[in-house]
LOVOVEX-266089 format. One record per residue (C-alpha): residue in three letters; x, y, z; residue number from 0. Coordinates in nm, 2 decimals. Layout:
<pts>
<pt type="ALA" x="X" y="Y" z="Z" seq="NUM"/>
...
</pts>
This chain:
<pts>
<pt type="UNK" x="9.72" y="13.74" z="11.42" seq="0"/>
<pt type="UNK" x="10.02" y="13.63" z="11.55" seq="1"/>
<pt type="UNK" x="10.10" y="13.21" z="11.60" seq="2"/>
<pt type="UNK" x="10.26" y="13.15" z="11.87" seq="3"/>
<pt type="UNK" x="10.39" y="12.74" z="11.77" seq="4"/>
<pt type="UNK" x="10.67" y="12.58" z="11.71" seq="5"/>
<pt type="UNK" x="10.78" y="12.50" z="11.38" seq="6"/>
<pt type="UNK" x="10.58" y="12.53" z="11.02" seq="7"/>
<pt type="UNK" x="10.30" y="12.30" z="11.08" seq="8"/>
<pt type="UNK" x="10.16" y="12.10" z="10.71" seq="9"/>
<pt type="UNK" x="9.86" y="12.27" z="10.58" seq="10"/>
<pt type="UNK" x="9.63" y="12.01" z="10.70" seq="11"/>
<pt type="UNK" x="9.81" y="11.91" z="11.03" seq="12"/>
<pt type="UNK" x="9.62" y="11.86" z="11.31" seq="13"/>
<pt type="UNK" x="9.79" y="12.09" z="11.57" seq="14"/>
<pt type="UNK" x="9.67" y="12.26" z="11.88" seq="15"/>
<pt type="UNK" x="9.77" y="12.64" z="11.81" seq="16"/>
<pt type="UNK" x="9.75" y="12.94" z="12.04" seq="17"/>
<pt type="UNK" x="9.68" y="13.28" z="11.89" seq="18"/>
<pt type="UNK" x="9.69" y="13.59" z="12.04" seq="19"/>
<pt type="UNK" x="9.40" y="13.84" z="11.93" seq="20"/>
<pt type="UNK" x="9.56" y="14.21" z="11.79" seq="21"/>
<pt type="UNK" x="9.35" y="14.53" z="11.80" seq="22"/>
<pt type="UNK" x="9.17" y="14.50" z="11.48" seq="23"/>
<pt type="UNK" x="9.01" y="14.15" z="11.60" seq="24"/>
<pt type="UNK" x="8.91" y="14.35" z="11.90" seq="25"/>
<pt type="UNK" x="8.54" y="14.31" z="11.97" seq="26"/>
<pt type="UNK" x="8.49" y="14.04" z="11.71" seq="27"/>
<pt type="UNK" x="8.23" y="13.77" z="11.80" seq="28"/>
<pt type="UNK" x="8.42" y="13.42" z="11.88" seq="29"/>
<pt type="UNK" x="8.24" y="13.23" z="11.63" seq="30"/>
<pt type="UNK" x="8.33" y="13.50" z="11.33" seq="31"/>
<pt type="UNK" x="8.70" y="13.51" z="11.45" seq="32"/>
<pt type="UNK" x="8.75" y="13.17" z="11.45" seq="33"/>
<pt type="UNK" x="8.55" y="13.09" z="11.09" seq="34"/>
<pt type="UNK" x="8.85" y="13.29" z="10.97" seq="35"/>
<pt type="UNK" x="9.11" y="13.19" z="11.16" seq="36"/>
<pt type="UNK" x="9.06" y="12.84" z="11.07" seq="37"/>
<pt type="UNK" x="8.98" y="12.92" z="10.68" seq="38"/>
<pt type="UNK" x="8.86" y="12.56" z="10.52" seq="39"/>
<pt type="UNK" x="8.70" y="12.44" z="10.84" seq="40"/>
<pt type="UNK" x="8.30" y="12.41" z="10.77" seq="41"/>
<pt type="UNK" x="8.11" y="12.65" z="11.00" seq="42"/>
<pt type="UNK" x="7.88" y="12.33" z="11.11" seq="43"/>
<pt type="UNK" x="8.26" y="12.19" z="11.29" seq="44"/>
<pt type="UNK" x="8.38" y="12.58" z="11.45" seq="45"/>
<pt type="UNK" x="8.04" y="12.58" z="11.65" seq="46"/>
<pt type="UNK" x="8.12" y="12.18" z="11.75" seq="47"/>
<pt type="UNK" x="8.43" y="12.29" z="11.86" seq="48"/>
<pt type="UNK" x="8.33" y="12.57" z="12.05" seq="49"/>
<pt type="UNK" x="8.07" y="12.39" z="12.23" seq="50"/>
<pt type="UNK" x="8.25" y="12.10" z="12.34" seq="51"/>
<pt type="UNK" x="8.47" y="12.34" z="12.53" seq="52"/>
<pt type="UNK" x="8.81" y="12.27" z="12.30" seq="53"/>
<pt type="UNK" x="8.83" y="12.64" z="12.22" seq="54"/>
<pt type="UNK" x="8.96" y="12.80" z="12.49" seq="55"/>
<pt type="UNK" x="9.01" y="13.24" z="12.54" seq="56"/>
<pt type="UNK" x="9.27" y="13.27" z="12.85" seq="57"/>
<pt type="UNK" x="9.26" y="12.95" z="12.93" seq="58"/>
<pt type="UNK" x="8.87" y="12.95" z="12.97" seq="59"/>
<pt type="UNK" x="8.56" y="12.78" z="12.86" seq="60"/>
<pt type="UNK" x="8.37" y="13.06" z="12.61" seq="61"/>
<pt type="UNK" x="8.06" y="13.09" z="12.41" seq="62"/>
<pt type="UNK" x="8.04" y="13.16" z="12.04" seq="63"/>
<pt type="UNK" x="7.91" y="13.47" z="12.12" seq="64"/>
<pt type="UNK" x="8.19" y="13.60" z="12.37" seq="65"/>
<pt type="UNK" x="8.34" y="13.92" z="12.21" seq="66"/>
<pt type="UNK" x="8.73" y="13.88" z="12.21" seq="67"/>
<pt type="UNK" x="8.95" y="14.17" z="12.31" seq="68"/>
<pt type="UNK" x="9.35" y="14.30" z="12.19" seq="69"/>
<pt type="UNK" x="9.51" y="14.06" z="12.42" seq="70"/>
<pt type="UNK" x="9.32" y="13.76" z="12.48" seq="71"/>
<pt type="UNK" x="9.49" y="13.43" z="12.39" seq="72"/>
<pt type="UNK" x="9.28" y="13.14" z="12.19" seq="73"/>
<pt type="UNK" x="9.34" y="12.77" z="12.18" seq="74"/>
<pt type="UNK" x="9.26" y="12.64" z="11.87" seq="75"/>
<pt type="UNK" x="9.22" y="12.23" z="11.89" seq="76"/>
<pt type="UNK" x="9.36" y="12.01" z="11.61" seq="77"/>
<pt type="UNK" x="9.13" y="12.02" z="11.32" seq="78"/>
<pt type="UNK" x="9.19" y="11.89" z="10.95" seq="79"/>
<pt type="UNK" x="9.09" y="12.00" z="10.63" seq="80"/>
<pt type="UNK" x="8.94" y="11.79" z="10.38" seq="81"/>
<pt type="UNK" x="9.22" y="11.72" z="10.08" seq="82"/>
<pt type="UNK" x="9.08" y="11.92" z="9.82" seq="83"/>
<pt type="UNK" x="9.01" y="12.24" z="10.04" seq="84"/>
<pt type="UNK" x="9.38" y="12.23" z="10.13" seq="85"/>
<pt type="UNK" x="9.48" y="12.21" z="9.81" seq="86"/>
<pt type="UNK" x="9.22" y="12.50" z="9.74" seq="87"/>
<pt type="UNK" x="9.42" y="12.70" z="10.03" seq="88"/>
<pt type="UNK" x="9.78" y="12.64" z="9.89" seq="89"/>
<pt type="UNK" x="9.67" y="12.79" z="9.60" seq="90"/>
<pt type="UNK" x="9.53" y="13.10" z="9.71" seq="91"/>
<pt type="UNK" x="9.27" y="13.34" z="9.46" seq="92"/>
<pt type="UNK" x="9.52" y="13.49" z="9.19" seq="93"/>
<pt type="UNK" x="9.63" y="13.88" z="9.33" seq="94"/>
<pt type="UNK" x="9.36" y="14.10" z="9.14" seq="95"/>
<pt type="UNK" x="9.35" y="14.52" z="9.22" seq="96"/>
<pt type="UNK" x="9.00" y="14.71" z="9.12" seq="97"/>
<pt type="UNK" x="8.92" y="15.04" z="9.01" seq="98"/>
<pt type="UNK" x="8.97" y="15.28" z="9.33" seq="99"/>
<pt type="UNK" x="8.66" y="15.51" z="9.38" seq="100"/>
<pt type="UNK" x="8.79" y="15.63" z="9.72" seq="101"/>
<pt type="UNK" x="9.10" y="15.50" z="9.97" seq="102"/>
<pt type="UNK" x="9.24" y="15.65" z="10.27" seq="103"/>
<pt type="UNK" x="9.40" y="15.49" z="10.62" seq="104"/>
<pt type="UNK" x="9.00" y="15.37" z="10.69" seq="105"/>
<pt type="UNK" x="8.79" y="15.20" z="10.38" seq="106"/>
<pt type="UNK" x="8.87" y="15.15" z="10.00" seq="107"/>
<pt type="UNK" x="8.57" y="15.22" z="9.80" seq="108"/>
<pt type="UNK" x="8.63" y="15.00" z="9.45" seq="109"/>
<pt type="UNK" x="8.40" y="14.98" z="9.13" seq="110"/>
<pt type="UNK" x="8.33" y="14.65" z="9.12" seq="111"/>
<pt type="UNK" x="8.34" y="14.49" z="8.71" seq="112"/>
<pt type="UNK" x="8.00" y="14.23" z="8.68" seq="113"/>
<pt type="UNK" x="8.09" y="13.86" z="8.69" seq="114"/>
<pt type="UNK" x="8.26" y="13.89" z="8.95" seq="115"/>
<pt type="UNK" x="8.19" y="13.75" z="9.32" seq="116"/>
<pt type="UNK" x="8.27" y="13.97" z="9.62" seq="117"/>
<pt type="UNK" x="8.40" y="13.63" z="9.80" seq="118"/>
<pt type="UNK" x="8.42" y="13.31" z="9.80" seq="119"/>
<pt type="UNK" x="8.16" y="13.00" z="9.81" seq="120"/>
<pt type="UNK" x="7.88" y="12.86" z="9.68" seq="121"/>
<pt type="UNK" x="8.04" y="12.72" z="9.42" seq="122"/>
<pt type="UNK" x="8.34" y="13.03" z="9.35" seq="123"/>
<pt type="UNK" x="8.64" y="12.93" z="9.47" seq="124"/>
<pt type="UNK" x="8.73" y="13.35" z="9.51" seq="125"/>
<pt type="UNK" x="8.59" y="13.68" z="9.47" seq="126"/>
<pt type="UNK" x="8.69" y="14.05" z="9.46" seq="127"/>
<pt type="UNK" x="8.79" y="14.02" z="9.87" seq="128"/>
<pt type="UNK" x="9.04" y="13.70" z="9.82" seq="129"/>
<pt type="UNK" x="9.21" y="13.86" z="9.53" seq="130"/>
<pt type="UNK" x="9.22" y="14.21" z="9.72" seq="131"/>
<pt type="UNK" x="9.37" y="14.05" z="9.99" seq="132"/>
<pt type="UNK" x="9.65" y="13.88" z="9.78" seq="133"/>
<pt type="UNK" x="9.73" y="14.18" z="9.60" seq="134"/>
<pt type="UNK" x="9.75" y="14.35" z="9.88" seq="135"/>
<pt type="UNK" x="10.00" y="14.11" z="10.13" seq="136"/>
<pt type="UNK" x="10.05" y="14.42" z="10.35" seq="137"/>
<pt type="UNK" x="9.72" y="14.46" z="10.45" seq="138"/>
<pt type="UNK" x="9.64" y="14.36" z="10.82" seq="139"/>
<pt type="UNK" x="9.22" y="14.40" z="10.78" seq="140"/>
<pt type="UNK" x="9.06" y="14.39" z="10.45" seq="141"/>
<pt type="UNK" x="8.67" y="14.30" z="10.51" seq="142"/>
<pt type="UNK" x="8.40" y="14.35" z="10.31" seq="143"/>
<pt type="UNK" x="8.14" y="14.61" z="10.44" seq="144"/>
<pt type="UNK" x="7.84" y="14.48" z="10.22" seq="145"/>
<pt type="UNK" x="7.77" y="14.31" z="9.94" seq="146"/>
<pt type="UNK" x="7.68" y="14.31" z="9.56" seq="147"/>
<pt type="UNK" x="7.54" y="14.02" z="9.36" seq="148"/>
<pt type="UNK" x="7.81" y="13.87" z="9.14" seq="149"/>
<pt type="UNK" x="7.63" y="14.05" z="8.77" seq="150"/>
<pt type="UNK" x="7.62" y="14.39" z="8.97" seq="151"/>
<pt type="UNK" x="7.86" y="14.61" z="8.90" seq="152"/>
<pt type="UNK" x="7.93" y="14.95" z="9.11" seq="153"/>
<pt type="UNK" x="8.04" y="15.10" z="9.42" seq="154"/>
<pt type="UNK" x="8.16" y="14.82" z="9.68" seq="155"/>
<pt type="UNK" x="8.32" y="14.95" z="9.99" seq="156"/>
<pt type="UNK" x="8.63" y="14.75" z="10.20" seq="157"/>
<pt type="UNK" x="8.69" y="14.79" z="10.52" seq="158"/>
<pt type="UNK" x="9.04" y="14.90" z="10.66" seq="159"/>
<pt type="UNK" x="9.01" y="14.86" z="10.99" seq="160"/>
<pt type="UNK" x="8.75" y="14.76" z="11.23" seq="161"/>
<pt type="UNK" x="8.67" y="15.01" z="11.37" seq="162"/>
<pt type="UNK" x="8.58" y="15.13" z="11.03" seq="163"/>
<pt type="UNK" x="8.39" y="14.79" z="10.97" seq="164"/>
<pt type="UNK" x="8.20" y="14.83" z="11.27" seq="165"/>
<pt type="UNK" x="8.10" y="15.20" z="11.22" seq="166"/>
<pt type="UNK" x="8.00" y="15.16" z="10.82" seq="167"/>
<pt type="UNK" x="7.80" y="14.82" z="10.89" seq="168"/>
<pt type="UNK" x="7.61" y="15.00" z="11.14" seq="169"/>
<pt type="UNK" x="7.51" y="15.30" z="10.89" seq="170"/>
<pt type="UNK" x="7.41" y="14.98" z="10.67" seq="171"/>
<pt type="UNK" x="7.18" y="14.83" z="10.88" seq="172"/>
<pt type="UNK" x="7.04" y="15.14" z="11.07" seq="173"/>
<pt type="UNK" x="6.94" y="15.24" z="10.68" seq="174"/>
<pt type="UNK" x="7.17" y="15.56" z="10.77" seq="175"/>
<pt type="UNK" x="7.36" y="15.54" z="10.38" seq="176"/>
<pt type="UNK" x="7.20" y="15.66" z="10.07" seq="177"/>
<pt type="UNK" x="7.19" y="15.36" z="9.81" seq="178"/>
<pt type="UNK" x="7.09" y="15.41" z="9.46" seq="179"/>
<pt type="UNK" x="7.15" y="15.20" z="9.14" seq="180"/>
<pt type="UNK" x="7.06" y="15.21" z="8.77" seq="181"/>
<pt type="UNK" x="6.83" y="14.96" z="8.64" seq="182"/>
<pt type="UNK" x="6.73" y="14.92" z="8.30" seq="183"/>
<pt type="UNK" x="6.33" y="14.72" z="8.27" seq="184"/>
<pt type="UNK" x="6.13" y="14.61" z="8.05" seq="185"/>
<pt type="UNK" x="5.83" y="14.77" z="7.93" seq="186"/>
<pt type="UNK" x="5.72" y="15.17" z="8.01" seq="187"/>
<pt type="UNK" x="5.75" y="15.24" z="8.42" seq="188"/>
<pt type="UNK" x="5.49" y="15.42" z="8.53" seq="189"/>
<pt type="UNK" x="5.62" y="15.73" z="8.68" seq="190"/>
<pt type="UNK" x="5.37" y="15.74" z="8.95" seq="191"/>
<pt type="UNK" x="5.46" y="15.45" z="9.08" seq="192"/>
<pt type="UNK" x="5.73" y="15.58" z="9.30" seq="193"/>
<pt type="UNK" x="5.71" y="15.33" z="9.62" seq="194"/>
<pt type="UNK" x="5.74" y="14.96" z="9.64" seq="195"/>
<pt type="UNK" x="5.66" y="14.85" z="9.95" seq="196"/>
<pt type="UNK" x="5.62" y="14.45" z="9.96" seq="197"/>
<pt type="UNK" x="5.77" y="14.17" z="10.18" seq="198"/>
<pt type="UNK" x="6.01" y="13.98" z="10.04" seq="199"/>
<pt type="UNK" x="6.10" y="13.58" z="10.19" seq="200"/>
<pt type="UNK" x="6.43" y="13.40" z="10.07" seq="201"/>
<pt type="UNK" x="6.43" y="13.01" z="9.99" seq="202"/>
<pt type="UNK" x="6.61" y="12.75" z="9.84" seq="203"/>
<pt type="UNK" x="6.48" y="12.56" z="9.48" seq="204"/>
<pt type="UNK" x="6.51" y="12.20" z="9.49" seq="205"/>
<pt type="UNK" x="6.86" y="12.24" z="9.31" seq="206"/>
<pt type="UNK" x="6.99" y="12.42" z="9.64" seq="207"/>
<pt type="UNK" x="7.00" y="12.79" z="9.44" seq="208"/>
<pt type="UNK" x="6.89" y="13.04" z="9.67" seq="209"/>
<pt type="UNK" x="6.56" y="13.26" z="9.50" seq="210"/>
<pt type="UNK" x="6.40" y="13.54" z="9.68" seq="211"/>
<pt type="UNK" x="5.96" y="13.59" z="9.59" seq="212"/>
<pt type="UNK" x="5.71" y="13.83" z="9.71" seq="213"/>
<pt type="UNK" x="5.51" y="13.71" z="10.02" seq="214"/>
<pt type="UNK" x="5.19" y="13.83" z="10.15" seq="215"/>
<pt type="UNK" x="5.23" y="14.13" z="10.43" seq="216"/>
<pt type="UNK" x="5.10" y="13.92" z="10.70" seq="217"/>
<pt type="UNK" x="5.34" y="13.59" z="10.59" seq="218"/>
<pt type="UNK" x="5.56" y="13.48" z="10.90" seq="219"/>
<pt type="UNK" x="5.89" y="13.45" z="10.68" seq="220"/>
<pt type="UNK" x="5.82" y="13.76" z="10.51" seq="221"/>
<pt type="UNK" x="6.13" y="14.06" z="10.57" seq="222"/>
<pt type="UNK" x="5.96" y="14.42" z="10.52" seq="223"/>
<pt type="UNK" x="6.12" y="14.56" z="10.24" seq="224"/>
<pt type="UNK" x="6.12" y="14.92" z="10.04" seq="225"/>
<pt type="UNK" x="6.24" y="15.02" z="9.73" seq="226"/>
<pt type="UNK" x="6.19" y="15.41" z="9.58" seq="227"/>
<pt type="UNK" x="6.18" y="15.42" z="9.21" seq="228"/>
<pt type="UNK" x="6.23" y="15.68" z="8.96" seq="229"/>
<pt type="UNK" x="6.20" y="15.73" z="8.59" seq="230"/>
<pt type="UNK" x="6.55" y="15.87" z="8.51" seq="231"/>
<pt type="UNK" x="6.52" y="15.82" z="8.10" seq="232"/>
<pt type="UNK" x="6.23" y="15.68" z="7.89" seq="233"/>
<pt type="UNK" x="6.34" y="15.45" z="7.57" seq="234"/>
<pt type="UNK" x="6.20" y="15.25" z="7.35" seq="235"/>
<pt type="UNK" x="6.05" y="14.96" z="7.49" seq="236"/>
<pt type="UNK" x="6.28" y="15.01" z="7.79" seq="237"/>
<pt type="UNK" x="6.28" y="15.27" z="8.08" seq="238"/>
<pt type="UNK" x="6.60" y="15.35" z="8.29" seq="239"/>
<pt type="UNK" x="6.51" y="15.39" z="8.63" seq="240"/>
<pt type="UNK" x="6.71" y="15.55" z="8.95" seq="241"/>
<pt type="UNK" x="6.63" y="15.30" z="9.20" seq="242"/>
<pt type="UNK" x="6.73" y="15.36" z="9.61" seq="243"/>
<pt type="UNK" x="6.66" y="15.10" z="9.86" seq="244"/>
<pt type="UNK" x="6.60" y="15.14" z="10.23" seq="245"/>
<pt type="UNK" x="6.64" y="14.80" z="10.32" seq="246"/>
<pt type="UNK" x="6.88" y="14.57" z="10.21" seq="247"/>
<pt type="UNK" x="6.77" y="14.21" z="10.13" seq="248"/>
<pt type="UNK" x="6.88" y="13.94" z="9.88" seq="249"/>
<pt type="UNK" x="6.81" y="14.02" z="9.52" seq="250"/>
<pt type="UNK" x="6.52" y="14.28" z="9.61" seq="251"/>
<pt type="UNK" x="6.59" y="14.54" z="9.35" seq="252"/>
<pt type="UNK" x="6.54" y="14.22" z="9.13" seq="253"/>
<pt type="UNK" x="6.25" y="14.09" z="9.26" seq="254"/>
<pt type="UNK" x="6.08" y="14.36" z="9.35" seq="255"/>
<pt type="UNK" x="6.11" y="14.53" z="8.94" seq="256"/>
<pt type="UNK" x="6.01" y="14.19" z="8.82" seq="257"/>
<pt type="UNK" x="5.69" y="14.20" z="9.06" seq="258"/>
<pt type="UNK" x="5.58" y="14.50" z="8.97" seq="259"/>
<pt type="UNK" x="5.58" y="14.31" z="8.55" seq="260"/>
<pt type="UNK" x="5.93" y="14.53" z="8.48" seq="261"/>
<pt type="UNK" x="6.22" y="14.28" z="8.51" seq="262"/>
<pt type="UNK" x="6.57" y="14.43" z="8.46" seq="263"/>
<pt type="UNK" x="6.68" y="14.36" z="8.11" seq="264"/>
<pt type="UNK" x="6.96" y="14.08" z="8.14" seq="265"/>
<pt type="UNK" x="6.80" y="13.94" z="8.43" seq="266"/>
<pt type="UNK" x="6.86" y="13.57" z="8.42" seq="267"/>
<pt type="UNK" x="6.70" y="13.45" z="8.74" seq="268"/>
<pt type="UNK" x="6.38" y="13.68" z="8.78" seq="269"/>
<pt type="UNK" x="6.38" y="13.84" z="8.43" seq="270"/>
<pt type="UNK" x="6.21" y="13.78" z="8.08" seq="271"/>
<pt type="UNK" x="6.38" y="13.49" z="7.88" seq="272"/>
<pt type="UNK" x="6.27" y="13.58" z="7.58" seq="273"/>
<pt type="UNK" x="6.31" y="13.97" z="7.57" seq="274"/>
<pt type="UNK" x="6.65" y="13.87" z="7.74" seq="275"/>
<pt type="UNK" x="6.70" y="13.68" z="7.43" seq="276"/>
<pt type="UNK" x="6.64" y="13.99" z="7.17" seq="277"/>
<pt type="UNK" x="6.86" y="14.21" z="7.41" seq="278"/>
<pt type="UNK" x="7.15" y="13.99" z="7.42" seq="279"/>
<pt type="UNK" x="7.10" y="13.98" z="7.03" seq="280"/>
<pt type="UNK" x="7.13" y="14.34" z="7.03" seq="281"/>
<pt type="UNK" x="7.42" y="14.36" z="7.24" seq="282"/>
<pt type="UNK" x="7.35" y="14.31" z="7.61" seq="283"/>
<pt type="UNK" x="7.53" y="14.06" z="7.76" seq="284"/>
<pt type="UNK" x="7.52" y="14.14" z="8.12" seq="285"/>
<pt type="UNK" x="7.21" y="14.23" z="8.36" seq="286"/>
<pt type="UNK" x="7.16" y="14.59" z="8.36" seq="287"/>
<pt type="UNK" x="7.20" y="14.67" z="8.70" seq="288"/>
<pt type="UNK" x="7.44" y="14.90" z="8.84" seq="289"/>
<pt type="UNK" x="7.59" y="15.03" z="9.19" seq="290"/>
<pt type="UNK" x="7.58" y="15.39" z="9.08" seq="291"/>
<pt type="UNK" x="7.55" y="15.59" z="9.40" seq="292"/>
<pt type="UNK" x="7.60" y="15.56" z="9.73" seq="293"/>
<pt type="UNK" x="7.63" y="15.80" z="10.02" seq="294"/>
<pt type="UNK" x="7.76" y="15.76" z="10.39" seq="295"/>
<pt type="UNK" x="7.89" y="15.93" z="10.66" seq="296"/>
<pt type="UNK" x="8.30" y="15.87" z="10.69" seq="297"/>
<pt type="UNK" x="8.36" y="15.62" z="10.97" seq="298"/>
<pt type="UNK" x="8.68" y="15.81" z="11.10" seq="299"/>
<pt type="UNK" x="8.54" y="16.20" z="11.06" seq="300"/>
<pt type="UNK" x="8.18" y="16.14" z="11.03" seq="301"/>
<pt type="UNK" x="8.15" y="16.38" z="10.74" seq="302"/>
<pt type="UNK" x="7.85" y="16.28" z="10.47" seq="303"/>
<pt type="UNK" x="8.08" y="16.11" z="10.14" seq="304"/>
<pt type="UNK" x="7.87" y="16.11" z="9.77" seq="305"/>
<pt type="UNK" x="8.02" y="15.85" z="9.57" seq="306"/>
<pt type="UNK" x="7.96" y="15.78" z="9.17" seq="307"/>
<pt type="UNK" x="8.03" y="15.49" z="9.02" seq="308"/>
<pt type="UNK" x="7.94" y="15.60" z="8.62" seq="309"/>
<pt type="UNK" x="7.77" y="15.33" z="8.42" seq="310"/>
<pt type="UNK" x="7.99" y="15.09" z="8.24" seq="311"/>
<pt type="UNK" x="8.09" y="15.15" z="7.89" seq="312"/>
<pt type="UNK" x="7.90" y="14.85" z="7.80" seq="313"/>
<pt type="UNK" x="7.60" y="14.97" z="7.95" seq="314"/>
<pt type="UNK" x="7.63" y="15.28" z="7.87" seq="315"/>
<pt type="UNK" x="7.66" y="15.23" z="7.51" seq="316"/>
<pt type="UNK" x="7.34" y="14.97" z="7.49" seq="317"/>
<pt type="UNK" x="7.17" y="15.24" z="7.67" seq="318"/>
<pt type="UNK" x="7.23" y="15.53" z="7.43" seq="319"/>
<pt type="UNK" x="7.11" y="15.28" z="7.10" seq="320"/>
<pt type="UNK" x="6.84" y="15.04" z="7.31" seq="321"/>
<pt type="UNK" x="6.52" y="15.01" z="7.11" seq="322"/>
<pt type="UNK" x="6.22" y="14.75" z="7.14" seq="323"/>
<pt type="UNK" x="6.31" y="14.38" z="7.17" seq="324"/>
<pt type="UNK" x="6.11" y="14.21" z="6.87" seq="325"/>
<pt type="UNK" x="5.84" y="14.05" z="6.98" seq="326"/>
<pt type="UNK" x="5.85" y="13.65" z="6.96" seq="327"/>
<pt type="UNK" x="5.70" y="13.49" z="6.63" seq="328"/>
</pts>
């Protein structure tokens, strides 16, 4: 974005700035472009702001839903920062590169390590997008296409451009890319059950974590939801599974496994405590759940891309010498 403003305002200052949208904002809902031009500003005050009419495109009154174009000048009003977010924004995420998968002019696909978030919030103050970004000053557009829970490792794909963006989060939602992971459960998976087909309704606990449960078919809150499972390697007490999903909701390999009386070993929100307690003692630290396929077609070329993310070392290793957790005395 370029600032057109005199002088280097203070982090926090309470300016009016203009800003002149480039190519790779083009098409960008209002609201989305401004939550990131004005990083550290709650969402609750960029819709205030928009509605009141102090955000202006070209001079004009415009709704959070107008889509800006290459050339279109914003007012931004004044707005402050609470203290401890600036301070959060002068020291920005530490500059972090990942294991590169795939990279070209368009997307970056990294292999995400677990523990770590893809962004910031909810109580991270950075994620594998922030420290991209920092690592990578250069960059004009680095977005995240989708996302992975923070203890899921694997394939993670970056947006280059948006064009790129635009193109690869379609294939997302239109269920157009081939997503599979590697799940180790609990217990012996039957083979035949191949299909989980159960709708799946996301809330918040009384602490303000966000959980995800299985509703009935005909609950109002309930989001269809499919996963295909199958058995990729029997073990003892244990059974790998290949598991693709064709919709993409919260936590619903993890919810729907644990339904179904096979939580993924390592699990701590949905899984087993006390089998997760044996595991750990036999040396798994981590949920067993990882990104290990995915397939889409190239946003630039449109030609179909197979990706492998191979399972960690960590995993891997527990995998080859998993037996039975003991059962509790």
């Amino acid at each position: 974005m370029k600032h057109i403003i005199g002088g280097d305002p203070p982090p926090a200052s309470a300016q009016v700035k203009f800003v002149t949208v480039e190519e790779d904002s083009a098409g960008q809902r209002l609201d989305n472009f401004l939550i990131r031009e004005l990083k550290g500003v709650p969402k609750t005050h960029v819709y205030r702001i928009i509605r009141s009419g102090e955000v202006r495109v070209n001079k004009g009154r415009a709704g959070a839903d107008t889509r800006v174009a290459a050339g279109d000048v914003v007012r931004l009003p004044p707005v402050r920062v609470s203290d401890r977010i600036a301070e959060k924004l002068e020291r920005p995420a530490p500059a972090r590169e990942f294991p590169v998968l795939l990279e070209d002019e368009h997307l970056i696909a990294i292999d995400k390590p677990a523990g770590v978030a893809v962004h910031g919030g909810s109580g991270v103050s950075f994620g594998v997008i922030e420290q991209l970004r920092q690592a990578r000053p250069g960059a004009k557009f680095l977005e995240l296409v989708h996302r992975l829970d923070r203890e899921t490792s694997g394939i993670l794909l970056v947006a280059k451009k948006r064009s790129a963006l635009t193109r690869l989060q379609d294939q997302f939602r239109e269920r157009e890319t081939g997503k599979t992971y590697l799940a180790l459960v609990n217990g012996a998976w039957p083979a035949s059950k191949k299909v989980i087909d159960l709708p799946l309704h996301k809330y918040l606990q009384d602490d303000g974590e966000r959980r995800v449960k299985v509703v009935a078919k005909d609950d109002p809150d309930g989001m269809r939801s499919i996963t295909l499972v199958k058995v990729a390697r029997k073990l003892e007490g244990l059974t790998l599974l290949e598991v693709t999903i064709k919709t993409g909701r919260t936590h619903q390999i993890r919810v729907h496994l644990a339904s179904q009386g096979h939580p993924i070993a390592g699990d701590d929100k949905y899984g087993d405590f006390e089998a997760n307690r044996q595991l750990h003692k036999q040396g798994l630290k981590r949920m067993f759940l990882h990104a290990w396929r995915l397939q889409f077609d190239h946003p630039a070329t449109s030609e179909r891309v197979e990706l492998i993310a191979p399972l960690p070392a960590e995993l891997q290793k527990f995998a080859d010498h998993a037996h039975a957790p003991s059962p509790p005395v």
